[in-house]
N, C-alpha and C positions, 0 to 999 in steps of 0.2 A: 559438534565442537572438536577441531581439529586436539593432539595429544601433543604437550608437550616433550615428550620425551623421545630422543634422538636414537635412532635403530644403528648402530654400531657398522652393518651391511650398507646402509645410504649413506653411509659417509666415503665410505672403499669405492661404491659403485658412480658417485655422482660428485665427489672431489673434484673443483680444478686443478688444472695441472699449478706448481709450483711456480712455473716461468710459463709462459706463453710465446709460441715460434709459431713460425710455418710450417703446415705437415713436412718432410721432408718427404723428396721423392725416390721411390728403388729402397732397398735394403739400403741403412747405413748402418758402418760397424766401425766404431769407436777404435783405435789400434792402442790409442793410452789404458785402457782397463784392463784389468784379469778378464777371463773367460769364465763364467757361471756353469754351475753342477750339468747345467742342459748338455752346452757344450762337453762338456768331460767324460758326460757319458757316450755322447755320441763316437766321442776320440775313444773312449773306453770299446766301443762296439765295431770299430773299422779291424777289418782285415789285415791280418799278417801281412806285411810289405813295408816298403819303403816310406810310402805316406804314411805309417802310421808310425814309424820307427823315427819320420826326422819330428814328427809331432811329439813323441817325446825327448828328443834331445833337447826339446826347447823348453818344454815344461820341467823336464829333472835335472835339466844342467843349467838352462838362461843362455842356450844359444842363440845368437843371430841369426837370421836368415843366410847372410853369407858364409856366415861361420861352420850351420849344417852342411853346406853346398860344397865348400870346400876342405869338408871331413873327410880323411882316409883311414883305409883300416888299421893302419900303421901308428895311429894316434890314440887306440885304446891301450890303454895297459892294466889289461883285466886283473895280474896279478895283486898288484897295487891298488887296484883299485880308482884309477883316475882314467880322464880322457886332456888329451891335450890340443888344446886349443890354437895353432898353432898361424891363424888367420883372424885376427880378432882386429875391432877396428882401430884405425892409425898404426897398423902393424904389429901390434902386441900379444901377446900371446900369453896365456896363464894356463892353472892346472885344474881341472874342476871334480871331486869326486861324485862319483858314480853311486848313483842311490840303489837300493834293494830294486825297486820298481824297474829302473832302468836297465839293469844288469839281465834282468829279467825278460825285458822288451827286446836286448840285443841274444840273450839265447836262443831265445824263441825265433827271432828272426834268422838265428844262423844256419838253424836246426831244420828249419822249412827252407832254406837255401841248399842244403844238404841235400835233402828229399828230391829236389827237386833238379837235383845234380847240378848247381851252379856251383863252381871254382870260383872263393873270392880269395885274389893278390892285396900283399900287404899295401901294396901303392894304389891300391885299386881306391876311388871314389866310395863311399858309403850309399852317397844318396844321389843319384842319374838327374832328376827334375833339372827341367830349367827356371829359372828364377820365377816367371811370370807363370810359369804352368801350377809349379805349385804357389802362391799367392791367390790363381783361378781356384786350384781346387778346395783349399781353404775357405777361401770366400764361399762358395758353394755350401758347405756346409755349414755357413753362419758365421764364421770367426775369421779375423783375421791372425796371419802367422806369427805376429810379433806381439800380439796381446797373448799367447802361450809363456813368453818369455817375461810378459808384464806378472804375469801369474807367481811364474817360479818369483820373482822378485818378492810380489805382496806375502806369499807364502814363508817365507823366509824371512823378511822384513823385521816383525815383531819375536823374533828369537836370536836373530845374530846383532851383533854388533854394527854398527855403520858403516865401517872399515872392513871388517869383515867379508858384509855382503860387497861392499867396492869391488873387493878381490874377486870372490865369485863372480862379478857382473862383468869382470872388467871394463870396469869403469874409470876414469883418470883421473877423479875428482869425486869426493863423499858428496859432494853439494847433488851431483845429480843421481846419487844413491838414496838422500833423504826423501825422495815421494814416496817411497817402498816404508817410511819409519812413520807414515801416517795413520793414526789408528783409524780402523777397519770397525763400520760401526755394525756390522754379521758379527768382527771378532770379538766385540764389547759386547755384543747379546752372547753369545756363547759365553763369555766368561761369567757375564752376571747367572746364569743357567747354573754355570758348574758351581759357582758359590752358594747357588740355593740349594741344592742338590748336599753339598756339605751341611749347610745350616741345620738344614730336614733331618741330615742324618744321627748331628749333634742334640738339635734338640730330641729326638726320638730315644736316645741312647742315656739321653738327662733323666727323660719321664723314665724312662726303663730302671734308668738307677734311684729315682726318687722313691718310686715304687716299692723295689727293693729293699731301700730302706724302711718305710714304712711297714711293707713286713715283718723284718727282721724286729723292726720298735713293738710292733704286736703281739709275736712272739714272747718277746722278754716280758711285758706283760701280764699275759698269761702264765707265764712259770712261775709272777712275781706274787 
């Protein structure tokens, strides 16, 4: 007699899918989504250079692809702390500041340009690729270049304002800011996480003091 009771693992291993397609054919990579921890680490694990330096201008700032391409070094202003965007699309241009991370990505990278005795001019290019070469190499490693920028978006999404991120994204219009304001259901297990995590710690802290008292009632007690 077969068991009614359902193994938790044959339901992960033997699921249908939710929709039903066509295998597709080749790798396909979605350019509307963020890029997953896989990918991050991979970007995390590339080589001092240029691919890995316009890989984070997209992820810490929400650059375009044209917008890396047509980055000069004359558009950092370390002091202040922004970079200026100075090719955005439909000709706009905004000011995006410069995260820890990224600050970090462009020393390292200037420092091994040093070493390595290249002379960079302010007018100079940042990033050599041509358009389609880095898009190949991207692809190559799993992702495409403009889900990097899908990222900085969703990452930012649920902590700035709509208008806000507009401006970071430059964007002309909050309407097509709002995919970014969509909750994140990774972010909603993460939060219910961190609320249990408090709860845990309230309730433990409760017993802790109930306890307590009940000693202190014992005590008097005893004296009594």
């Amino acid at each position: 007699m077969m068991s009614n009771i359902i193994n938790p693992e044959d339901l992960i291993e033997h699921s249908p899918p939710l929709f039903r397609h066509s295998k597709p054919k080749g790798r396909q990579i979605n350019a509307g989504t963020p890029v997953d921890a896989t990918v991050l680490a991979k970007i995390d694990d590339l080589p001092i250079g240029e691919f890995r330096l316009a890989c984070f201008l997209a992820l810490e700032a929400g650059m375009r692809l044209n917008e890396v391409l047509n980055l000069e070094w004359r558009d950092f202003t370390i002091k202040w702390g922004f970079v200026f965007v100075r090719h955005g699309k439909g000709g706009k241009y905004r000011l995006v500041p410069l995260t820890k991370r990224l600050l970090q990505e462009l020393n390292a990278y200037l420092i091994d340009a040093r070493l390595k005795g290249r002379r960079l001019r302010f007018n100079d290019r940042v990033i050599h690729f041509k358009r389609r070469a880095l898009q190949a190499r991207c692809e190559r490693k799993g992702f495409g270049f403009h889900q990097l920028r899908h990222t900085f978006g969703y990452r930012l999404g649920m902590a700035l304002d709509v208008s806000e991120l507009a401006v970071l994204m430059g964007h002309s219009s909050t309407n097509t800011t709002q995919i970014y304001r969509h909750v994140n259901p990774d972010w909603l297990k993460r939060k219910i996480e961190e609320l249990e995590q408090v709860e845990e710690h309230e309730s433990s802290c409760r017993f802790k003091t109930l306890s307590l008292a009940e000693a202190l009632e014992e005590g008097r007690r005893e004296d009594g």
